[in-house]
Structures are given as structure tokens and as C-alpha cells.
C-alpha positions, 0 to 999 in steps of 0.5 A: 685179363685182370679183374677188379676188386671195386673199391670205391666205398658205397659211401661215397658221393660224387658231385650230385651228392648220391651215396653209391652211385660212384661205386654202380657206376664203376662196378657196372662199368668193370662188368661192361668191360669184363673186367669185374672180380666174378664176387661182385655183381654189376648192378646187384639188388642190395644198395645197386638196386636201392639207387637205382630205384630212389633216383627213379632210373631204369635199371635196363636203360643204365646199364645199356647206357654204360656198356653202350657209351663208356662213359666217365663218372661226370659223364654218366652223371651227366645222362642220369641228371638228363633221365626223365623221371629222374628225382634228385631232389634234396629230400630224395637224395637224403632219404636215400643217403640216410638209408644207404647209412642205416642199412645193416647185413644180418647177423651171419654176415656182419659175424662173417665179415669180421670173422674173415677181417680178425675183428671182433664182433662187439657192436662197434661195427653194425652199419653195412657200408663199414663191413662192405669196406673191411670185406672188399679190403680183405678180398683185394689183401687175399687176392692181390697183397698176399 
């Protein structure tokens, strides 16, 4: 069976205007199906978990959700607007966003992702989204364009 490299960006916001929240849903709807590349968590504790926790969801309750029902992105979007507790207010979902924006790896793994992408390390790229992109491009390069 094939595994899947998720490429959808942590940059990314569907309707409810929510950075990462496509890329939860995909990378634990992959790993419900076992389909998910083994390099790649589920729901992982970097931006997963910071999603996870500013909307106010139950980690244990989306991820049952997900395998359970299958649902598309406007579906499981759909059951997270209906979470109670759920804080999607406009204040929320920015704080969110500027911190999903402004979250930088550590220097070894910033310096190792540009090492594998053949870029330099010159402080053009800092931000985490950007080298999660390059990372999951080189992966998908390396294991399927080569």
C-alpha cells in the first residue's frame, strides 16, 4: 500500500480562517487509513498540538472523530465548529495564526533542513512553516521524483 508524504502547508487556512488545521486534518486522516509516510505523526506535539489546543478541541475526541467518520475537510470542520468549548473567535484564531507564523525550529534543524535542500543558511529563511515546506518538498523529491 502507498504512504503519503502530507503536502498541504501549515500555512494554510480553510474556510474557518485556521493555519494548520488542513494539514491536521489530512496528515491524521492519512494515518487513520494507514496511509501516512512513517516520517510524519498524526497529530504530532509541534503545530498539531498548538491547534489543538487554541481551538480548545480534545485531542483524543478529533482523532476518534477522524478515523471513526472519515470525514471530508468541510465535514470535519463542520464537527469542530460544533465542539463544545470550541474558541473560534477572531482574537483566538489570530493569536493562533501569528504564533503558527512566528514559530522558528532550532538552529540544527533549521541548518539541517537547508543543508538537505542545498540552500544556504543566511537568515532568508527562519520561520518553520517555510523550512516544513522545503523538508516535506525534499522528502516527497527523494522518495518519489528521483
Amino acid at each position: 500500500m502507498a504512504t503519503f508524504i502530507p503536502l498541504i502547508s501549515s500555512g494554510t487556512a480553510g474556510p474557518l480562517g485556521v493555519l494548520h488545521l488542513p494539514r491536521l486534518w489530512l496528515k491524521a486522516s492519512l494515518e487513520a487509513n494507514g496511509k501516512l509516510d512513517a516520517r510524519y505523526p498524526g497529530a504530532g506535539q509541534g503545530y498539531d498540538q498548538m491547534t489543538i489546543d487554541a481551538l480548545g478541541l480534545s485531542r483524543d475526541a478529533l482523532l476518534a472523530h477522524i478515523a471513526e467518520a472519515k470525514p471530508t475537510y468541510p465535514q470535519f470542520e463542520a464537527w469542530v465548529k460544533a465542539q463544545p468549548g470550541v474558541k473560534l473567535d477572531a482574537d483566538t484564531i489570530a493569536a493562533h495564526n501569528a504564533s503558527v507564523i512566528g514559530y522558528h525550529h532550532d538552529d540544527e534543524t533549521r541548518q539541517g533542513i537547508l543543508a538537505s535542500n542545498n540552500l544556504p543558511d543566511d537568515g532568508t529563511i527562519l520561520d518553520a512553516v517555510h523550512l516544513n515546506d522545503l523538508d516535506s518538498w525534499q522528502e516527497l523529491h527523494e522518495a518519489e521524483l528521483k
